[in-house]
C-alpha positions in Angstrom: -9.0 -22.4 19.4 -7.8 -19.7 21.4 -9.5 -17.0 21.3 -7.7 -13.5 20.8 -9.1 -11.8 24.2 -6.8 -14.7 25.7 -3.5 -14.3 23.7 -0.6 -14.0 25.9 1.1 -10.5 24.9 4.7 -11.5 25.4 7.1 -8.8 27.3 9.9 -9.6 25.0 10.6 -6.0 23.8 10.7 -6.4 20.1 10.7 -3.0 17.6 9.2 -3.3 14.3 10.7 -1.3 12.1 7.4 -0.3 10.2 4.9 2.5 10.5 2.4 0.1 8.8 -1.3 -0.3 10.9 -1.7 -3.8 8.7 2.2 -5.2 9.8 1.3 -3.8 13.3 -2.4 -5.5 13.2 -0.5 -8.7 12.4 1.7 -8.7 14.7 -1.0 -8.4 17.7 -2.5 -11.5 16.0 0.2 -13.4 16.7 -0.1 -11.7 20.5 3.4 -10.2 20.6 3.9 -7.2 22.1 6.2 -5.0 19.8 6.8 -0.7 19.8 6.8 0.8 16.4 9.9 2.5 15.2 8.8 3.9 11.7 12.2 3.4 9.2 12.0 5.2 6.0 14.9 4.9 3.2 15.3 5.3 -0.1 13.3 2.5 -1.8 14.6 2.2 -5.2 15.6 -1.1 -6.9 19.6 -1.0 -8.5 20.0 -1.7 -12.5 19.1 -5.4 -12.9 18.7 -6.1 -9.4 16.1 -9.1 -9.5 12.4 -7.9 -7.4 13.5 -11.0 -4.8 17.0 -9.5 -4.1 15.3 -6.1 -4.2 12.9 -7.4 -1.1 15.1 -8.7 0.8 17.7 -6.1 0.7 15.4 -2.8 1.7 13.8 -4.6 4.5 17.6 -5.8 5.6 18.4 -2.2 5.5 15.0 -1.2 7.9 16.2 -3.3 10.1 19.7 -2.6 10.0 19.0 1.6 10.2 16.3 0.8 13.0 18.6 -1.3 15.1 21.4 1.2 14.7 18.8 3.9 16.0 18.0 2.2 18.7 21.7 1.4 19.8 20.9 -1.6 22.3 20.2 -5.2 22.0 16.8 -5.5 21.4 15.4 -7.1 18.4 14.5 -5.9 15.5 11.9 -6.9 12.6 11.3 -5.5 9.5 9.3 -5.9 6.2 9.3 -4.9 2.5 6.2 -5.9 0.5 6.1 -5.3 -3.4 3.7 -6.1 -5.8 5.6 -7.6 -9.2 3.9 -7.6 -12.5 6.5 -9.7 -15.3 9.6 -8.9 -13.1 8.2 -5.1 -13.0 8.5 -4.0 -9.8 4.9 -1.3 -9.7 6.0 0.5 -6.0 3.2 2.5 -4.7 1.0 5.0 -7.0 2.2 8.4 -7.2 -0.8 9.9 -8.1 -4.4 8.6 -9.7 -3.3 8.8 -13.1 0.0 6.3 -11.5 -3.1 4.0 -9.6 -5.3 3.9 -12.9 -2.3 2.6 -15.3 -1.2 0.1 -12.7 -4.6 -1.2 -11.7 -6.0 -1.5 -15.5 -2.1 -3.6 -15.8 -3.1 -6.1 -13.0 -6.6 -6.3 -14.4 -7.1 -10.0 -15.6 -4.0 -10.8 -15.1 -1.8 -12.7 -12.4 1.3 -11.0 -10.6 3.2 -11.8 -7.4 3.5 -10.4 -4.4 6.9 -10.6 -2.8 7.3 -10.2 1.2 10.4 -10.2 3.0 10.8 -10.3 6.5 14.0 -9.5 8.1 15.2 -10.0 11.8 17.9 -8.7 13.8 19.2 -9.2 17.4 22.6 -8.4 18.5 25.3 -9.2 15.5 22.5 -12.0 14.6 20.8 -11.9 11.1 18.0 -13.7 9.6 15.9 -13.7 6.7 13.0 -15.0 4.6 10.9 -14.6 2.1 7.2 -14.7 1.1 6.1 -15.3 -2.9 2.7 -15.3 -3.6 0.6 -15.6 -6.5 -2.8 -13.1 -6.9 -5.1 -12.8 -10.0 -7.3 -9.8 -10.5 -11.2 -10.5 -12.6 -10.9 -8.2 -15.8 -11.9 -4.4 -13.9 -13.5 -1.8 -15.6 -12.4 1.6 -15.8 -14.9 3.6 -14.1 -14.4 0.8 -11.2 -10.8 1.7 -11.1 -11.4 5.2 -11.1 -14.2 4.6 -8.2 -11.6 2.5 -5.9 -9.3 5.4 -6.3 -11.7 7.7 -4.8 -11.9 5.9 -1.8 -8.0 6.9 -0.5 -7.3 3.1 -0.1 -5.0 2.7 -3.0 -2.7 5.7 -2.4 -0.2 4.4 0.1 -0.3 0.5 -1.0 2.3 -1.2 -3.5 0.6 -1.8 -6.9 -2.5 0.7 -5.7 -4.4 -2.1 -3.6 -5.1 -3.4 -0.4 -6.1 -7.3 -0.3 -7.3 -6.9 3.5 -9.7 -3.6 2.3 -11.6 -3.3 -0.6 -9.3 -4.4 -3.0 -10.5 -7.8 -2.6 -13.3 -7.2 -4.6 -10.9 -7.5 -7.2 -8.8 -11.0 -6.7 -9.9 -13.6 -8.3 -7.6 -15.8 -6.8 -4.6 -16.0 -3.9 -1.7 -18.5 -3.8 0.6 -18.1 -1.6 0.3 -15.9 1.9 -2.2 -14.0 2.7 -0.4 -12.3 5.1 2.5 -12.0 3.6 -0.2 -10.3 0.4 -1.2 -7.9 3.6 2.3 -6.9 4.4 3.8 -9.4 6.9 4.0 -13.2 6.0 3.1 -14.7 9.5 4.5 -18.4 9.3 7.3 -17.2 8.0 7.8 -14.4 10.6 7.0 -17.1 13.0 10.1 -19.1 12.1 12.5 -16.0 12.5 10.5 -14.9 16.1 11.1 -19.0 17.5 14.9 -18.4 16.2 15.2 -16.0 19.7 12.6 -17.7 21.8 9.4 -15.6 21.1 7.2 -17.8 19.8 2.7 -17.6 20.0 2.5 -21.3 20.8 3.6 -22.7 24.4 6.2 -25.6 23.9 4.8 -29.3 24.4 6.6 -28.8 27.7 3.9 -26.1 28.8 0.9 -27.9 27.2 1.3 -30.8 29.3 3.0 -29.6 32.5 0.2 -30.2 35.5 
């Protein structure tokens, strides 16, 4: 296995249009070399808009306003990443008495995670989606209220992060890890190969002399 120390970091000038550490950490797993172009919008779902439709639309409309910021023909990438609890969509926690309600919610239970991953170069669009399934053990209250206390959950949808402490909590993951992190990799993956920037050398490279 290659080790990361020798991942190629491609020159391919790709923006990702995230201010996210963890989609920014992922991406420099894969070893592509990417600038950061934060996006913010208004992140609200429409009256009966279904949580999938809801995913894939804000993180179509990152990379839409980042690509229009940019104004060349470099590609774009973004992500949206909700946590969905019986078609509820929980967002992030406004405040701990916001984290505590959804938190004691997920406890026990299972809910989705939803990731979608949008690309954009030129007047080229492409799109996926990540659905995983994650159940929380039963969590105590004074647990809860200690997790809050640490600053993790403030700025996570449904008030947890699976790559931090919060995975004291899951009891079980189907689905992407990744994608339950912020950015699904295999499914980014497809949409990076779509304009040539790929991890993985071709069989071509592997076996030429």
């Amino acid at each position: 296995m290659m080790s990361s120390a020798s991942r190629i970091m491609y020159s391919f000038p790709l923006i990702l249009a995230s201010a996210s550490p963890r989609r920014r950490e992922l991406l420099n797993q894969l070893g592509i070399h990417h600038e950061p172009l934060p996006t913010a919008i208004p992140e609200s779902p429409f009256s009966g808009e279904a949580p999938e439709r809801y995913v894939r639309r804000i993180a179509a409309e990152k990379s839409l306003i980042a690509q229009r910021r940019i104004g060349d023909e470099r590609p774009v990438l973004a992500a949206d990443t909700e946590v969905v609890l019986e078609d509820d969509i929980l967002g992030k926690p406004l405040d701990e008495a916001h984290a505590l309600t959804m938190l004691t919610r997920l406890s026990g239970r299972t809910h989705r995670v939803l990731s979608a991953v949008s690309l954009r170069a030129g007047n080229r669009h492409w799109d996926a989606l990540s659905i995983s399934e994650v159940r929380f053990r039963t969590l105590g209250q004074d647990e809860i209220a200690a997790y809050w206390a640490t600053g993790e959950p403030r700025d996570k949808a449904g008030a947890y992060a699976i790559q931090g402490l919060g995975a004291l909590f899951v009891e079980h993951l189907s689905g992407s890890y990744s994608g339950v992190m912020g950015l699904p990799l295999r499914e980014t993956g497809d949409l990076l190969r779509r304009i040539g920037l790929y991890p993985l050398p071709s069989f071509e490279e592997q076996t030429r002399p």
